[in-house]
mmCIF file of the N, C-alpha and C atoms, coordinates in Angstrom:
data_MODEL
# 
_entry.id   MODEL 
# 
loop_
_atom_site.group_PDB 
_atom_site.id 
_atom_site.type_symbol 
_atom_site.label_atom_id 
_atom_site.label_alt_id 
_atom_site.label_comp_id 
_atom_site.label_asym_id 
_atom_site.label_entity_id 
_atom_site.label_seq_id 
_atom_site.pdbx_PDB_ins_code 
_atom_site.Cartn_x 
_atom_site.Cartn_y 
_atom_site.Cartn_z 
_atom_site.occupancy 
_atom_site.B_iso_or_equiv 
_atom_site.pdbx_formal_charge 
_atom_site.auth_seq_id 
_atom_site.auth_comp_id 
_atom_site.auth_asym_id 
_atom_site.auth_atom_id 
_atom_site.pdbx_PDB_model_num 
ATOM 1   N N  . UNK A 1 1  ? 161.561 28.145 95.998 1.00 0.00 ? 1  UNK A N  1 
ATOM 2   C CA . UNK A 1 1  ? 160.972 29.452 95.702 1.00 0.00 ? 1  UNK A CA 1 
ATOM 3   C C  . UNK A 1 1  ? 159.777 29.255 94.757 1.00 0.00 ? 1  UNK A C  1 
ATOM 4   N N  . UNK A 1 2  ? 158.705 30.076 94.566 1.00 0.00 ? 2  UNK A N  1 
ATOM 5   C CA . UNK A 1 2  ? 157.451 29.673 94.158 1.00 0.00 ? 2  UNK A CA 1 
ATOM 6   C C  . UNK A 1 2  ? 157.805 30.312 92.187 1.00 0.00 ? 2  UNK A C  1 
ATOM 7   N N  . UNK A 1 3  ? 156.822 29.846 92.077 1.00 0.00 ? 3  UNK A N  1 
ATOM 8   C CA . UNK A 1 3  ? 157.094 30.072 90.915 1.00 0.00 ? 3  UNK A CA 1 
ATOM 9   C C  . UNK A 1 3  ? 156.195 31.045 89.703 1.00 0.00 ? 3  UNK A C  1 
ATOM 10  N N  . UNK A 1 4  ? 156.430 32.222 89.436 1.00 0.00 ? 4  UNK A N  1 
ATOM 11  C CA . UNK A 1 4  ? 154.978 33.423 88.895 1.00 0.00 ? 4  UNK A CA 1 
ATOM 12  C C  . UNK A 1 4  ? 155.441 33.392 87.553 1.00 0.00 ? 4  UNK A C  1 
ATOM 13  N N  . UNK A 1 5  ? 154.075 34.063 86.860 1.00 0.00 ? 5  UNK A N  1 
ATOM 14  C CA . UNK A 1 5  ? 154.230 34.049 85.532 1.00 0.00 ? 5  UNK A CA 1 
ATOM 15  C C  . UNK A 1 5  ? 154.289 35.915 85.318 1.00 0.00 ? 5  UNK A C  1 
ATOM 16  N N  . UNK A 1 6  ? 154.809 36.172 84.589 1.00 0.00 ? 6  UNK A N  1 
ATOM 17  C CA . UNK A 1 6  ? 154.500 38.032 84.439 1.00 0.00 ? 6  UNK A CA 1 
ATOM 18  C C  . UNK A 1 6  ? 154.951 37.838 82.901 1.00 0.00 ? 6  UNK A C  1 
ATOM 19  N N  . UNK A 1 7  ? 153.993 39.017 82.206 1.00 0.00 ? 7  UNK A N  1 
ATOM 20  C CA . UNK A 1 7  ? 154.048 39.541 80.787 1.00 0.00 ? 7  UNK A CA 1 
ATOM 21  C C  . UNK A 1 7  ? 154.703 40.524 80.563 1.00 0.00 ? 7  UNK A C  1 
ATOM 22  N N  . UNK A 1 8  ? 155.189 40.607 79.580 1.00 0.00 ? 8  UNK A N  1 
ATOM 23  C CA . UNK A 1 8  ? 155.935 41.716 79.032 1.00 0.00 ? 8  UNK A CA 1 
ATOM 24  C C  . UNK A 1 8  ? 155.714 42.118 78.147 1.00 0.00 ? 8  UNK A C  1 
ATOM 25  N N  . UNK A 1 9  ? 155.519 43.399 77.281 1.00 0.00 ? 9  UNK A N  1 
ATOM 26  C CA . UNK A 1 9  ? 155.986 43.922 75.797 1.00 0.00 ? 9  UNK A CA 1 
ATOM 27  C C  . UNK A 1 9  ? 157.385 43.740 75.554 1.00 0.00 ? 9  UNK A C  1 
ATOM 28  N N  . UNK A 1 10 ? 157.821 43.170 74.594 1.00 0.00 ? 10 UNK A N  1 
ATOM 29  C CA . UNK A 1 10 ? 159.455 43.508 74.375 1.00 0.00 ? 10 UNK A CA 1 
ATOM 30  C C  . UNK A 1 10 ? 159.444 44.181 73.244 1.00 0.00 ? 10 UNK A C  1 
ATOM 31  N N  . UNK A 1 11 ? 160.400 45.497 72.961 1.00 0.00 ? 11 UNK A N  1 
ATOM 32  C CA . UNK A 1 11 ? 160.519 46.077 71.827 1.00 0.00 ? 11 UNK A CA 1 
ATOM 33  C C  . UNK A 1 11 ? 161.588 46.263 71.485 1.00 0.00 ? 11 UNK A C  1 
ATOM 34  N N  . UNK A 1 12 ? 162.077 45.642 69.951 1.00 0.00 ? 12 UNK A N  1 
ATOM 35  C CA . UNK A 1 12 ? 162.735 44.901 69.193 1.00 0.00 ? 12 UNK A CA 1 
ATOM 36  C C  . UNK A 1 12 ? 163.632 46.393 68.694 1.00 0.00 ? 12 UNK A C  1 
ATOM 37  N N  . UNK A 1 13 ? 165.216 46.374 68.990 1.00 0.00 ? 13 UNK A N  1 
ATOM 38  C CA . UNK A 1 13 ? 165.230 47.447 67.824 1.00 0.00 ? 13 UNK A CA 1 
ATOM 39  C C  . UNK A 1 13 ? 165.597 46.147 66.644 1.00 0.00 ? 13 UNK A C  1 
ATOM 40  N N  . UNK A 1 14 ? 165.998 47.301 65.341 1.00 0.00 ? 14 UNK A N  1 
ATOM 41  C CA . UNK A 1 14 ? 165.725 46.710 64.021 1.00 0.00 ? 14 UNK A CA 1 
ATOM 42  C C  . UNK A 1 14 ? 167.138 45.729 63.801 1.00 0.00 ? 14 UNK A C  1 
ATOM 43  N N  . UNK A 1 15 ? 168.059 46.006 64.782 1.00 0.00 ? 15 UNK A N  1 
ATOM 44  C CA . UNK A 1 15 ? 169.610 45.141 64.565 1.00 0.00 ? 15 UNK A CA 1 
ATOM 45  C C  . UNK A 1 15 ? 169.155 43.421 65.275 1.00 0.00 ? 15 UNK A C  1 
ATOM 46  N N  . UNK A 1 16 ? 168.199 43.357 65.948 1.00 0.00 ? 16 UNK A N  1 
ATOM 47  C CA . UNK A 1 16 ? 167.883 42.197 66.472 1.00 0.00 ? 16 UNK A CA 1 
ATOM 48  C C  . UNK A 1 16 ? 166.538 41.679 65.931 1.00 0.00 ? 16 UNK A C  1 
ATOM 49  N N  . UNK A 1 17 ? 166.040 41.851 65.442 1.00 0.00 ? 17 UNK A N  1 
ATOM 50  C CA . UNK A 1 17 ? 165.209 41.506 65.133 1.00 0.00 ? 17 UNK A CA 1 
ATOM 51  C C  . UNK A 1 17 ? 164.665 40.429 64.393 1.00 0.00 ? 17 UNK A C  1 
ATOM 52  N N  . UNK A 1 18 ? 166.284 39.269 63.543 1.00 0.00 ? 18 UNK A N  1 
ATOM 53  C CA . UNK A 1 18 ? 166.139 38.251 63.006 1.00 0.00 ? 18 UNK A CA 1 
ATOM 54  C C  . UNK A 1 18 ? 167.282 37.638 64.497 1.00 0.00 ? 18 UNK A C  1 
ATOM 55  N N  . UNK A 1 19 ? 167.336 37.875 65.486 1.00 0.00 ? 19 UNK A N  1 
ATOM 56  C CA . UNK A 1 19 ? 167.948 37.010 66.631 1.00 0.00 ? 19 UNK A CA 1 
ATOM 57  C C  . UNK A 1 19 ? 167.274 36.721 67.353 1.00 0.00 ? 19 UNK A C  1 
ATOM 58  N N  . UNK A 1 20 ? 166.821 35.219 67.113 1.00 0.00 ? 20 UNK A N  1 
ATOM 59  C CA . UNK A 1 20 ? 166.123 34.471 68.266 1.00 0.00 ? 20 UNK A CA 1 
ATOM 60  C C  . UNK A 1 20 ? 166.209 34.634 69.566 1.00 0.00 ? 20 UNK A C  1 
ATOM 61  N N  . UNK A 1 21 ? 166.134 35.579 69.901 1.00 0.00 ? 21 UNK A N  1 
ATOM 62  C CA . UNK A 1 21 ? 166.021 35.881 71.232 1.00 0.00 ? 21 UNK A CA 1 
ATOM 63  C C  . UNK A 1 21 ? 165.520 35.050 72.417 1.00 0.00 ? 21 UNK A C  1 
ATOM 64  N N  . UNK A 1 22 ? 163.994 34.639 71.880 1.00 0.00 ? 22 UNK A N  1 
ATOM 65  C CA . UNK A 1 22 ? 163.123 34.495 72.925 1.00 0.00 ? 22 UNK A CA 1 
ATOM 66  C C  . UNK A 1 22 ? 163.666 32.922 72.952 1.00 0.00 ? 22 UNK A C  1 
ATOM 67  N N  . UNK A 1 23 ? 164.537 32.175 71.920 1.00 0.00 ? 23 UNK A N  1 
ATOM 68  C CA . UNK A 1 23 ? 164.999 30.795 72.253 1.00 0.00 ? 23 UNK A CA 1 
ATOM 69  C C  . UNK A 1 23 ? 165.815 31.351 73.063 1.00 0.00 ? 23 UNK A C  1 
ATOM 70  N N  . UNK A 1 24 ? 166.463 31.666 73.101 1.00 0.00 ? 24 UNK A N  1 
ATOM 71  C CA . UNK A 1 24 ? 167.973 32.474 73.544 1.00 0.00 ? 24 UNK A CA 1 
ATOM 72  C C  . UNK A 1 24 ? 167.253 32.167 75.209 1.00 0.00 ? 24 UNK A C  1 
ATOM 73  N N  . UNK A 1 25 ? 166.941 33.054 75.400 1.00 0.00 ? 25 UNK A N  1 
ATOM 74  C CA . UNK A 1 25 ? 165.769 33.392 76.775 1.00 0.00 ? 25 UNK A CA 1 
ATOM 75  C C  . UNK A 1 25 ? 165.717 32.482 77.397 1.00 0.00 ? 25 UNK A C  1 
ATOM 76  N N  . UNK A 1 26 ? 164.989 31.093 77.325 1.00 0.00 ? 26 UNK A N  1 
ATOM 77  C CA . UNK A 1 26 ? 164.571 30.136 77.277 1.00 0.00 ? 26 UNK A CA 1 
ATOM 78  C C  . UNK A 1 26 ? 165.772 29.139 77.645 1.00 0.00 ? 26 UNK A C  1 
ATOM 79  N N  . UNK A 1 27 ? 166.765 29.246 76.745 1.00 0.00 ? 27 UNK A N  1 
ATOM 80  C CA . UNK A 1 27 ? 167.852 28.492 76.904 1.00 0.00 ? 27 UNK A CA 1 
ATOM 81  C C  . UNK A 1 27 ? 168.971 28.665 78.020 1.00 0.00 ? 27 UNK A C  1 
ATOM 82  N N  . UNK A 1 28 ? 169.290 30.180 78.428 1.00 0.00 ? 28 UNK A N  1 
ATOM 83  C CA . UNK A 1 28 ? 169.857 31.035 79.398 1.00 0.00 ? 28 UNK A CA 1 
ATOM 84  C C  . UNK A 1 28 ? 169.199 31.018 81.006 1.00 0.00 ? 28 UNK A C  1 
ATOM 85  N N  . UNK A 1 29 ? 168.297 31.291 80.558 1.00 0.00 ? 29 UNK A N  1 
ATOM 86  C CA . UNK A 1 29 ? 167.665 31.150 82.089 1.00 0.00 ? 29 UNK A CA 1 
ATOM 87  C C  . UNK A 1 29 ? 166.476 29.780 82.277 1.00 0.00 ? 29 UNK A C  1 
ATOM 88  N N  . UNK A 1 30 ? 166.375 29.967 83.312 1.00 0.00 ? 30 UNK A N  1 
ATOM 89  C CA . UNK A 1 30 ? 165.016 28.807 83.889 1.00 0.00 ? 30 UNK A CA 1 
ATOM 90  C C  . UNK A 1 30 ? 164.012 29.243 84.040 1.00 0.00 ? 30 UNK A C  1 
ATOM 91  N N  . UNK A 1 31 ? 163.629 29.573 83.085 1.00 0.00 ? 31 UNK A N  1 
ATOM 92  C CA . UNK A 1 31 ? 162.119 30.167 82.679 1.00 0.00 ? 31 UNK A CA 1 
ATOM 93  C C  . UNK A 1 31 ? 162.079 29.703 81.185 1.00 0.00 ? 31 UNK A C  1 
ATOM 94  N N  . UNK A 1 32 ? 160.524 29.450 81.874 1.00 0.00 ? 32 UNK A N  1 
ATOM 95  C CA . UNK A 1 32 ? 159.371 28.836 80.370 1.00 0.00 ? 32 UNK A CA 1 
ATOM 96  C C  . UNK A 1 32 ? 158.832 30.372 79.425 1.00 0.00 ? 32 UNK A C  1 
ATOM 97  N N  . UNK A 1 33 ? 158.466 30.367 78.215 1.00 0.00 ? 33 UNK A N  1 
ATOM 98  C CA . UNK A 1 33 ? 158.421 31.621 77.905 1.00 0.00 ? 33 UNK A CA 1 
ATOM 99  C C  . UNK A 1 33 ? 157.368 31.430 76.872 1.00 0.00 ? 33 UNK A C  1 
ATOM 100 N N  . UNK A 1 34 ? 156.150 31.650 76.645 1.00 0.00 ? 34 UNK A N  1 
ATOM 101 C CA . UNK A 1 34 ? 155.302 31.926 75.768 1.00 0.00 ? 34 UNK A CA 1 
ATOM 102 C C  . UNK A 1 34 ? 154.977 33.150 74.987 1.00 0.00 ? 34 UNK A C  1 
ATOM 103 N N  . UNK A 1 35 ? 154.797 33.064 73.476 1.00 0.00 ? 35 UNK A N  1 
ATOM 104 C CA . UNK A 1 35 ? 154.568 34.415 72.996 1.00 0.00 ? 35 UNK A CA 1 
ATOM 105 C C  . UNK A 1 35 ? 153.637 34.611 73.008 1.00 0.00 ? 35 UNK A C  1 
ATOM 106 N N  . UNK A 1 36 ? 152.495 35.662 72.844 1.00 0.00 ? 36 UNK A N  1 
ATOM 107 C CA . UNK A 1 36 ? 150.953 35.778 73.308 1.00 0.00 ? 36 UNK A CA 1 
ATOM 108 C C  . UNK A 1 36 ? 150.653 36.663 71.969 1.00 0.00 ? 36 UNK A C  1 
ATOM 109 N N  . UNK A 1 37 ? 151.857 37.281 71.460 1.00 0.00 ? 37 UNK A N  1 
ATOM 110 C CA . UNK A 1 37 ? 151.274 38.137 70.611 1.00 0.00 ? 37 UNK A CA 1 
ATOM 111 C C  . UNK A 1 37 ? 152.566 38.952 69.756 1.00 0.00 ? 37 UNK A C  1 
ATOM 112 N N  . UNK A 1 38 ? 152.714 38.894 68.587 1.00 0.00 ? 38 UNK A N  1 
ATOM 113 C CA . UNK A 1 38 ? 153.592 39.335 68.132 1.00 0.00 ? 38 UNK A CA 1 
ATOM 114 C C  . UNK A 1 38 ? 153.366 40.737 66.584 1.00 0.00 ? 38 UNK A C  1 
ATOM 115 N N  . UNK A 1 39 ? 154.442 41.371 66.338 1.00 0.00 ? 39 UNK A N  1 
ATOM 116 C CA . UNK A 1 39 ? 154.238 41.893 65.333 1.00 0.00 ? 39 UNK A CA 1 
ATOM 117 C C  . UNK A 1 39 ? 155.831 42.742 64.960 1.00 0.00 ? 39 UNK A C  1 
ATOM 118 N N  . UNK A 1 40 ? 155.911 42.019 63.858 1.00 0.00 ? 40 UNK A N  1 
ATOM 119 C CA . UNK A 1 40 ? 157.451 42.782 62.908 1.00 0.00 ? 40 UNK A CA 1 
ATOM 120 C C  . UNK A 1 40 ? 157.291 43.036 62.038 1.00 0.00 ? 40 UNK A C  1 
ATOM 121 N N  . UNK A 1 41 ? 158.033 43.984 61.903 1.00 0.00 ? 41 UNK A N  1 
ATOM 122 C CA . UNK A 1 41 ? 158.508 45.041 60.542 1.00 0.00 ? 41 UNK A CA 1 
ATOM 123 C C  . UNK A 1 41 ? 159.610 45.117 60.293 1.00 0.00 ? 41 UNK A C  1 
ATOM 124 N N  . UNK A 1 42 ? 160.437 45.574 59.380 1.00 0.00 ? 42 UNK A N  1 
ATOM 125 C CA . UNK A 1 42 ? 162.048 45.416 59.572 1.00 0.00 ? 42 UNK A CA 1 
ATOM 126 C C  . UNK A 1 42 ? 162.480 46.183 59.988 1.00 0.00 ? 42 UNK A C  1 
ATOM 127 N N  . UNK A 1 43 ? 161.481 47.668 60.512 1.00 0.00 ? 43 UNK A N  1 
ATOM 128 C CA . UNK A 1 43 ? 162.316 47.934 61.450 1.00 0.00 ? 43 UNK A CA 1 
ATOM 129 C C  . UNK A 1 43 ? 162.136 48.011 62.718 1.00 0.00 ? 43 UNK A C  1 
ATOM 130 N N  . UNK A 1 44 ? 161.455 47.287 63.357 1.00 0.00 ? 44 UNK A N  1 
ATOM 131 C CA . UNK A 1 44 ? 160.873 46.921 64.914 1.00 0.00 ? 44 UNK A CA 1 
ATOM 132 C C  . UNK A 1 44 ? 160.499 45.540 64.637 1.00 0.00 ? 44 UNK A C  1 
ATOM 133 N N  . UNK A 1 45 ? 160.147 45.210 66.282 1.00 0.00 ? 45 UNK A N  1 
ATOM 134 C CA . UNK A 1 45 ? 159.676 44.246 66.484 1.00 0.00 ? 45 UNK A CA 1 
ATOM 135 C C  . UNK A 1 45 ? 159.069 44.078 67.996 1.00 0.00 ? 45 UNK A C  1 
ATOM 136 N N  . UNK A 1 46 ? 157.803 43.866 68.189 1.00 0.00 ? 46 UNK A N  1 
ATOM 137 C CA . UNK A 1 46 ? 156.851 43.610 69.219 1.00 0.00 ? 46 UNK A CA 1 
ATOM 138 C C  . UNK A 1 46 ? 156.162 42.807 69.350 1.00 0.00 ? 46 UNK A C  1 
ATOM 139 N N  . UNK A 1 47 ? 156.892 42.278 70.813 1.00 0.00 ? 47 UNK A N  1 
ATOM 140 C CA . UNK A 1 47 ? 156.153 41.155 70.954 1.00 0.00 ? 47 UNK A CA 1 
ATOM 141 C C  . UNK A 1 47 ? 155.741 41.073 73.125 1.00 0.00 ? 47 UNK A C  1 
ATOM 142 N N  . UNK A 1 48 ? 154.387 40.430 72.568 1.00 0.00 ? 48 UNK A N  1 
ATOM 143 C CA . UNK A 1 48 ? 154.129 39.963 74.152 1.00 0.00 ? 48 UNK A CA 1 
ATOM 144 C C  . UNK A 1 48 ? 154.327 38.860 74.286 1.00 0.00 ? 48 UNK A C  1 
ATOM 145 N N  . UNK A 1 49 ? 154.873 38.500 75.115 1.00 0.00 ? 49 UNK A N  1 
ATOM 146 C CA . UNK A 1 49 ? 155.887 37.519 76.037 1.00 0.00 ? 49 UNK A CA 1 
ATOM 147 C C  . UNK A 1 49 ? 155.632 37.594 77.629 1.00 0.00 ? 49 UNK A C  1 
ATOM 148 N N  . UNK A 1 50 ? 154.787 36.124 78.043 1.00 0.00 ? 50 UNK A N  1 
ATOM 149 C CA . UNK A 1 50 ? 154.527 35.574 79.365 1.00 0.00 ? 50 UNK A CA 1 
ATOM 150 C C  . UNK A 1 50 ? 155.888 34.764 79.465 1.00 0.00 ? 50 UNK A C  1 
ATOM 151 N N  . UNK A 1 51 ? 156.196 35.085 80.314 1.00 0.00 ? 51 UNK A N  1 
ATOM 152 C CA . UNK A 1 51 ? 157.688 34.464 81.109 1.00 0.00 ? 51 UNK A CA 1 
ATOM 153 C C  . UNK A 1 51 ? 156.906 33.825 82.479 1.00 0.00 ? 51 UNK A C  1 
ATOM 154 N N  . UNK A 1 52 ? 157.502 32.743 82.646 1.00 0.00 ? 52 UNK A N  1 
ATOM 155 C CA . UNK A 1 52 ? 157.496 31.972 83.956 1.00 0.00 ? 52 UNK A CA 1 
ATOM 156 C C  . UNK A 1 52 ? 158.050 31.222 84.028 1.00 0.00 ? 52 UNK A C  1 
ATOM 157 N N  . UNK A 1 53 ? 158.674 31.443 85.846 1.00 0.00 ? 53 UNK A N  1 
ATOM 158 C CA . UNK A 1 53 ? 159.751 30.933 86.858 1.00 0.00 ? 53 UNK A CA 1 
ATOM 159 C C  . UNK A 1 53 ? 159.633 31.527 87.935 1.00 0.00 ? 53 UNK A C  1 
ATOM 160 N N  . UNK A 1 54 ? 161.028 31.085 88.435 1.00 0.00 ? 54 UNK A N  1 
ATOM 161 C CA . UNK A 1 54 ? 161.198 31.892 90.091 1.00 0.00 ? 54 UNK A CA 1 
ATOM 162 C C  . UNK A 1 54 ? 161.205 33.427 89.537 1.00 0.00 ? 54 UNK A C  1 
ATOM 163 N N  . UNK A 1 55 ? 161.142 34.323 90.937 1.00 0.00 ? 55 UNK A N  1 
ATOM 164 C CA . UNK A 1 55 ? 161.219 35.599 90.980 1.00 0.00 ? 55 UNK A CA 1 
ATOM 165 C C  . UNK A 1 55 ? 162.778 36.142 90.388 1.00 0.00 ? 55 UNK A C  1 
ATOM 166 N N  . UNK A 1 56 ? 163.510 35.295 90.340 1.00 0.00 ? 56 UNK A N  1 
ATOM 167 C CA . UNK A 1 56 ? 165.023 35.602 90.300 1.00 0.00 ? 56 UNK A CA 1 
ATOM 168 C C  . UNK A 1 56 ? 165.404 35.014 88.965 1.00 0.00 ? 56 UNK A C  1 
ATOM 169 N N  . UNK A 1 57 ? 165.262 33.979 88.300 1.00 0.00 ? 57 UNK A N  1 
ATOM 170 C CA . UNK A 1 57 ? 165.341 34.136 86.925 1.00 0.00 ? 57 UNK A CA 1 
ATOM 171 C C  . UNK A 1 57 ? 164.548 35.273 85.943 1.00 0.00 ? 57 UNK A C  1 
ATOM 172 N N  . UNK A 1 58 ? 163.062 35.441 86.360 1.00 0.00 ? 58 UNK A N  1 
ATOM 173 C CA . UNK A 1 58 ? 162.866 36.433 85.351 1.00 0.00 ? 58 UNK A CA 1 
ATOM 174 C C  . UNK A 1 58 ? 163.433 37.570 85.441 1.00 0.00 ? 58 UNK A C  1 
ATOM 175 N N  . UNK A 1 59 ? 163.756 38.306 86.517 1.00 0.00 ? 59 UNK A N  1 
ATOM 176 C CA . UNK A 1 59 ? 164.279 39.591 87.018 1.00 0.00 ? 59 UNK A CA 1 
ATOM 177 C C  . UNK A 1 59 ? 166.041 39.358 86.246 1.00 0.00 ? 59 UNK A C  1 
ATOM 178 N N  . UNK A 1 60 ? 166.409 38.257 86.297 1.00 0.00 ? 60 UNK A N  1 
ATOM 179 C CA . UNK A 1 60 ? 167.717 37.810 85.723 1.00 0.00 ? 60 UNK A CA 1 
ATOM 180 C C  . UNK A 1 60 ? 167.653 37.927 83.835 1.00 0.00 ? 60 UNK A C  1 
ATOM 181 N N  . UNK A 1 61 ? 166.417 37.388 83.752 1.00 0.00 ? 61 UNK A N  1 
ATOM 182 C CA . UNK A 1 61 ? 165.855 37.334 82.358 1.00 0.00 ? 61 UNK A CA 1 
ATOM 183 C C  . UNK A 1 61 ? 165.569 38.779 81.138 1.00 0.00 ? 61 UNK A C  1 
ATOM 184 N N  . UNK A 1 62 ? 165.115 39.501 82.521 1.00 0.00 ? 62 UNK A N  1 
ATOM 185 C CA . UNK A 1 62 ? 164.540 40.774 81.834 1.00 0.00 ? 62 UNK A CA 1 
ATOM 186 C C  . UNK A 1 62 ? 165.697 41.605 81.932 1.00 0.00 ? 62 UNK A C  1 
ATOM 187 N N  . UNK A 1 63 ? 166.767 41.612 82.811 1.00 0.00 ? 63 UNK A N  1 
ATOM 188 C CA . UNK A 1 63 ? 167.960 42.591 82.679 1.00 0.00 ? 63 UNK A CA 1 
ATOM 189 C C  . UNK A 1 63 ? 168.924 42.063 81.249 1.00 0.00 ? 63 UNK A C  1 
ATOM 190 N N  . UNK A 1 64 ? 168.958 40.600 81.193 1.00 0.00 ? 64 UNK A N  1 
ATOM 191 C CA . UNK A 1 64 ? 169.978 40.606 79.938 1.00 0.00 ? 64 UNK A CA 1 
ATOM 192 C C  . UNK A 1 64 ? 169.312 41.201 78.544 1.00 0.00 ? 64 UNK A C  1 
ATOM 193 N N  . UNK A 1 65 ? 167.781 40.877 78.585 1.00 0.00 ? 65 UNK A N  1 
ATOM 194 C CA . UNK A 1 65 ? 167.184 41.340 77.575 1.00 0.00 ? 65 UNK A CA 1 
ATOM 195 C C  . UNK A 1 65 ? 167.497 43.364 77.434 1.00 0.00 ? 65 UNK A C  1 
ATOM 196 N N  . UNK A 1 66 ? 167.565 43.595 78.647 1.00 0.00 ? 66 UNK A N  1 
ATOM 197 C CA . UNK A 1 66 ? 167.700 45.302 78.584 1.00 0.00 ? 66 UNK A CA 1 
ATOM 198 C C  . UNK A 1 66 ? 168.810 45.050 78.073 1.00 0.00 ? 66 UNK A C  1 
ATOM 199 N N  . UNK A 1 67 ? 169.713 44.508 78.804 1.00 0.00 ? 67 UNK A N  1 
ATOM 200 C CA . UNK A 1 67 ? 171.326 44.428 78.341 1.00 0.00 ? 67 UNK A CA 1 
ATOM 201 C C  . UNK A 1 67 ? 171.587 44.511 76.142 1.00 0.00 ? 67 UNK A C  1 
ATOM 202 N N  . UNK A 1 68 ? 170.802 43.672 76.154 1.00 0.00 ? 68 UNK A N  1 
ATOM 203 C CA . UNK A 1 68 ? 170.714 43.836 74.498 1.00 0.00 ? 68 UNK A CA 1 
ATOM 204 C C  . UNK A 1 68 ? 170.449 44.685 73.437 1.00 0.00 ? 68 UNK A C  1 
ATOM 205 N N  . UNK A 1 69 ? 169.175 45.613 74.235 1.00 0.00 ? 69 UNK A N  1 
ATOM 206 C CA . UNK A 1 69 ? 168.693 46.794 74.012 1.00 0.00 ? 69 UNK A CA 1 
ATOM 207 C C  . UNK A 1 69 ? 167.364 46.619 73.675 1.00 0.00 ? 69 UNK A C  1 
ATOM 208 N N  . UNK A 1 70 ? 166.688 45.689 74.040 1.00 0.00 ? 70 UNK A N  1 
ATOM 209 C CA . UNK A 1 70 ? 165.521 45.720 74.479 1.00 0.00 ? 70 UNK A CA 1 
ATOM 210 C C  . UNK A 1 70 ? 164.662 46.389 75.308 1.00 0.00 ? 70 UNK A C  1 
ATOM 211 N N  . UNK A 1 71 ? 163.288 46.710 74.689 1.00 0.00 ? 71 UNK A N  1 
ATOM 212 C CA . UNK A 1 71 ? 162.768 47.836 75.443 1.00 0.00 ? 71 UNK A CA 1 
ATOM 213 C C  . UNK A 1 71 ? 161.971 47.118 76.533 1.00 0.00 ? 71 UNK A C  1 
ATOM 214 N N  . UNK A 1 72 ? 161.949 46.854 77.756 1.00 0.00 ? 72 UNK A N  1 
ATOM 215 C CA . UNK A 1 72 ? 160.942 45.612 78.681 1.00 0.00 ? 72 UNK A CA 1 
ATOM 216 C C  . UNK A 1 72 ? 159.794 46.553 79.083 1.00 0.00 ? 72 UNK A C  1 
ATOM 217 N N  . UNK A 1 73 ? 158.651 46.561 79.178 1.00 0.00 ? 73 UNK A N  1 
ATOM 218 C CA . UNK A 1 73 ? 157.488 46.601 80.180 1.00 0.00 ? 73 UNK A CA 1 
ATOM 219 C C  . UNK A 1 73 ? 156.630 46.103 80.228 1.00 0.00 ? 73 UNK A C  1 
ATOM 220 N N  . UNK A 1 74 ? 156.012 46.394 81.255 1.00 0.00 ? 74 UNK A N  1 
ATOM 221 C CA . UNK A 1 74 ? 154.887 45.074 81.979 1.00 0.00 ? 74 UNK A CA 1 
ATOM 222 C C  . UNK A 1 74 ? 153.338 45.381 81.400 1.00 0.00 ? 74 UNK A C  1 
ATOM 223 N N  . UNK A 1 75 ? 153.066 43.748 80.691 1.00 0.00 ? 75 UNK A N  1 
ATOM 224 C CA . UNK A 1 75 ? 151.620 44.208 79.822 1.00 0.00 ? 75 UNK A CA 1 
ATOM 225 C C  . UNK A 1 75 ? 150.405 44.513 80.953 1.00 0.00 ? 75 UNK A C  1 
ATOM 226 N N  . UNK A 1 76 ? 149.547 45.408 80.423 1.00 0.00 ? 76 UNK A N  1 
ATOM 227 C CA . UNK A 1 76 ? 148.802 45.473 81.423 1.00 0.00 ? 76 UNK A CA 1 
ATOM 228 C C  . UNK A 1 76 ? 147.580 44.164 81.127 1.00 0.00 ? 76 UNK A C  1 
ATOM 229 N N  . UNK A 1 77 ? 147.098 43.214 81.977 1.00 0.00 ? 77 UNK A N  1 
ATOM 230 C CA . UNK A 1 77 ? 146.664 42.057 82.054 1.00 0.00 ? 77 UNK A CA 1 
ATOM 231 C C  . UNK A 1 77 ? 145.677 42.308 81.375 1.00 0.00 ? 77 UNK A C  1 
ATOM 232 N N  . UNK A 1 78 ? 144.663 43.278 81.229 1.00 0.00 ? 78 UNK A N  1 
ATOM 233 C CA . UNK A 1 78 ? 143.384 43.287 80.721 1.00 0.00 ? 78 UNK A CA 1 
ATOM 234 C C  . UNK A 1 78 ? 143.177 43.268 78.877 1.00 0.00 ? 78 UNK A C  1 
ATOM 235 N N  . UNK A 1 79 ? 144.513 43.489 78.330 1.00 0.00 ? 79 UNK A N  1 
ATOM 236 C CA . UNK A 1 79 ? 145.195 43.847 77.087 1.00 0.00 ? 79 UNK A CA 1 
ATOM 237 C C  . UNK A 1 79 ? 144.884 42.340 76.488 1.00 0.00 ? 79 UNK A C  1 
ATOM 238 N N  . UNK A 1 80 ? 145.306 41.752 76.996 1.00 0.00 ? 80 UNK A N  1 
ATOM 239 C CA . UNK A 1 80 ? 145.861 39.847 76.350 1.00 0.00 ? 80 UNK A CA 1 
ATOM 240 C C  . UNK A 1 80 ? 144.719 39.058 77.042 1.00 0.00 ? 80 UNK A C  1 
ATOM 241 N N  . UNK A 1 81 ? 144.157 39.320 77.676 1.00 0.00 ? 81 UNK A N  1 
ATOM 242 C CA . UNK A 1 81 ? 143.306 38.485 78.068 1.00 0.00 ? 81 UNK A CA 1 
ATOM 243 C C  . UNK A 1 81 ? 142.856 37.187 77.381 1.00 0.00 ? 81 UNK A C  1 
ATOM 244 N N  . UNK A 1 82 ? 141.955 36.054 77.429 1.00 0.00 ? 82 UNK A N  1 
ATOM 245 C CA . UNK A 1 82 ? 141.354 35.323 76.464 1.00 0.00 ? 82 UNK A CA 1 
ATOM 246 C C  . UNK A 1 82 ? 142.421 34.835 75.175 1.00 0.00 ? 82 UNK A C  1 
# 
């Protein structure tokens, strides 16, 4: 299966926000995961996050993250650019 990269916003509530998640991520599924852009407060946390793998780990990737209570959506490309 081929292998795509897609971005995300993830938004942090404030109970996770010292849980390594994005190792977590990384370690759980088969996907590579870069942060592009981050920003915390204690009581949020936002971050953009390029994920890449198959179509079926990230889709696997992004539900446990909902599962946690993570907020997922898709960055719009022109945002992160450069």
């Amino acid at each position: 299966m081929p292998q795509q990269t897609t971005r995300l916003w993830l938004m942090y509530p404030s109970r996770l926000i010292t849980r390594p998640v994005v190792y977590e991520l990384g370690k759980k599924f088969e996907v590579i995961t870069n942060v592009r852009q981050a920003s915390v407060t204690p009581e949020v946390g936002i971050v953009s996050l390029e994920i890449e793998g198959e179509r079926d780990a990230i889709k696997e990737a992004i539900e446990w993250l909902e599962e946690l209570g993570i907020k997922v959506e898709p960055v719009e490309i022109n945002t992160i650019e450069g």
